[in-house]
N, C-alpha and C positions, 0 to 999 in steps of 0.2 A: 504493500500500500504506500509508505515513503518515497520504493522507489520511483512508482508511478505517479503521485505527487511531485515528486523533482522533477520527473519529465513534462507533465502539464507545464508544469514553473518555465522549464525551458521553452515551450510548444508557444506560450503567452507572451514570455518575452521577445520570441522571435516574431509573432505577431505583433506585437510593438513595436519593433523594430521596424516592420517594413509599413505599419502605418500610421505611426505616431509620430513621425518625426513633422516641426514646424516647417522645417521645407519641401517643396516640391516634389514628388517620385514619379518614374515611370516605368510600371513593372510589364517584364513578356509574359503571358499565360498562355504554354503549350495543352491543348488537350490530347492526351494521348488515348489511343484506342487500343486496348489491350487485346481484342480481337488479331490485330494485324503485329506480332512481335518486333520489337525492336530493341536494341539493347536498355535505352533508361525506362523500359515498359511496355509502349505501344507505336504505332506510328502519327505521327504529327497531323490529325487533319483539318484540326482548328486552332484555332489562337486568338486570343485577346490583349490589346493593351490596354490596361489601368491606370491612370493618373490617380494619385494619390495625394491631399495635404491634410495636415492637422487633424490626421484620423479618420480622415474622409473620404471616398471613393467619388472626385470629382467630374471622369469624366471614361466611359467606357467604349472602346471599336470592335466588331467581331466582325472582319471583312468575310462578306458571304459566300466568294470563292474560297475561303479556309487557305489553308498554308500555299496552294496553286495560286493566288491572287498576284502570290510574290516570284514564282516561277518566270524565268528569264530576263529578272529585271537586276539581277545582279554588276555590281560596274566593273568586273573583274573575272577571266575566268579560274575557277578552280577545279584542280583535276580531282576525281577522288580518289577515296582509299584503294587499294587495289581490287579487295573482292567485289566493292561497289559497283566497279568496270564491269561487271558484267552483264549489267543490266542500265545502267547509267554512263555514259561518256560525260557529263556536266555535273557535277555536283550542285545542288540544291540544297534550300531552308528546308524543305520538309525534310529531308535526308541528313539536318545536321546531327540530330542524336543518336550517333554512332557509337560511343566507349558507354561501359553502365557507368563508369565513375562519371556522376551529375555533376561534377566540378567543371571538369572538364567539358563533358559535352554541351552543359549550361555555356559557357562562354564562346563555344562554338555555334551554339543554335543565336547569343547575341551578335557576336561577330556577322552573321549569313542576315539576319533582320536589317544590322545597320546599314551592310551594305547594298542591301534590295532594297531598302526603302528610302535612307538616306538620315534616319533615326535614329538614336542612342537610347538605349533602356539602363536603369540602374539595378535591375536583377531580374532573372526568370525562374516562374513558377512552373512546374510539370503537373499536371493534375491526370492518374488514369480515370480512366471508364467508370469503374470500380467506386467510385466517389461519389459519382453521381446517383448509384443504384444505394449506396447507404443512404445520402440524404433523403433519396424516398422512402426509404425504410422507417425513416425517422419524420417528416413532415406527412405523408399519405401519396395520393396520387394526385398531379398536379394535370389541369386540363388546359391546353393552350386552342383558345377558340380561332386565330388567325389562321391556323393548319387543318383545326379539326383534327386534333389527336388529344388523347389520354396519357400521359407516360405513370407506369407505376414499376415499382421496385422490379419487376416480374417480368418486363416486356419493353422497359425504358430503350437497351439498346438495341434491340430487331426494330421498335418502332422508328426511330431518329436511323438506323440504319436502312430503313425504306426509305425516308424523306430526304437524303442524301444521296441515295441513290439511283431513285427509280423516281417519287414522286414531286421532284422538284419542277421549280418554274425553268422549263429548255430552251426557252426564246431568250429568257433573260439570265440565262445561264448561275444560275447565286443558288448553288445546291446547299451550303450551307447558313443559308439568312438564318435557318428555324434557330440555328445553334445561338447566336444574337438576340431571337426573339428572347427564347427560354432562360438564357442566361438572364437578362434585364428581368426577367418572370424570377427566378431562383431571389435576385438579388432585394426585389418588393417584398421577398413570403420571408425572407431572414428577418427583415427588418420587423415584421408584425409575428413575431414566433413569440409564444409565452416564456417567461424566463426556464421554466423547464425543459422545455423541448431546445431552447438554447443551449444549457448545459449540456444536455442528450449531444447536439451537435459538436459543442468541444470537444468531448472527449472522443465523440468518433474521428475528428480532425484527428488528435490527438494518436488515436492506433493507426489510419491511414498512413500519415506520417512516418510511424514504427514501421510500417512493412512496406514503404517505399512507396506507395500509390500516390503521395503529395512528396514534391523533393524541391527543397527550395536553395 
């Protein structure tokens, strides 16, 4: 129980860290899809950037192309790693999470953002799949009326893996808007959660964390 205690302690202050500070932040959020392996979890097929001040989540983008948004806008080419070559001649953002060590591949996945977009981040979040089906676990099933889906603990990612793949907008090409939507949708239902169901969610941060599904 201590021990786990000291790690809450740790889990909070690094959440302080990244949103308490009075200046400025701007953090990368990869979502990873533990469906498709890759070394720090999943592969890369969305992402978020967070502005962050004074504890506050000021200002949020989830480009609707997902990590393809940033495909060939690189101002540099890089070769990759050798086994990559075998399916890749150009190295890419979505292909930057290569090594498991998250140190590492964290400042490769910033590296490949700044120079596709032309943007600097002051740290990146890794979030699996895996995360998202806890929080249901814990808030119920959430119903997103813009799509006409349900997602519950049970079917979250075959659902969102339809609407990515199959039942997207094909004229206007943005397979991943839903992911945008939903996220701005997660971020309202946090904010009006009973103090209990809060705690609930700490602590699930909290083991995610422990078994790598959040790597910051």
């Amino acid at each position: 129980f201590i021990d786990d205690m000291d790690d809450m302690v740790s889990l909070i202050d690094t959440v302080q860290l990244v949103f308490g500070s009075e200046d400025f932040r701007r953090y990368l959020v990869v979502f990873q899809n533990s469906r498709e392996l890759r070394a720090t979890g999943g592969f890369m097929g969305s992402f978020a950037v967070v502005d962050v001040q004074k504890g506050k989540i000021v200002n949020i983008e989830v480009p609707a192309g997902g990590t393809y948004d940033l495909q060939g806008q690189l101002d540099v080419f890089v070769k990759p790693p050798l086994a990559l070559q075998v399916v890749n001649k150009r190295w890419e953002f979505h292909d930057a999470n290569w090594w498991p060590d998250f140190a590492v591949s964290g400042e490769k996945i910033a590296w490949f953002y700044e120079h596709a977009s032309g943007r600097t981040v002051d740290g990146v979040i890794a979030v699996n799949s895996a995360v998202l089906e806890t929080f249901l676990g814990i808030v119920g099933p959430v119903a997103n009326n813009t799509y006409g889906v349900v997602l519950e603990k049970e079917n979250a990612l075959d659902t969102l893996q339809h609407q990515v793949e199959i039942a997207y907008d094909k004229e206007a090409n943005t397979p991943k808007a839903i992911i945008g939507d939903m996220v701005g949708q997660f971020m309202q239902i946090s904010t009006e959660l009973p103090k209990a169901q809060l705690i609930d969610i700490i602590f699930a941060l909290y083991m995610k964390k422990k078994k790598k599904d959040i790597q910051v």
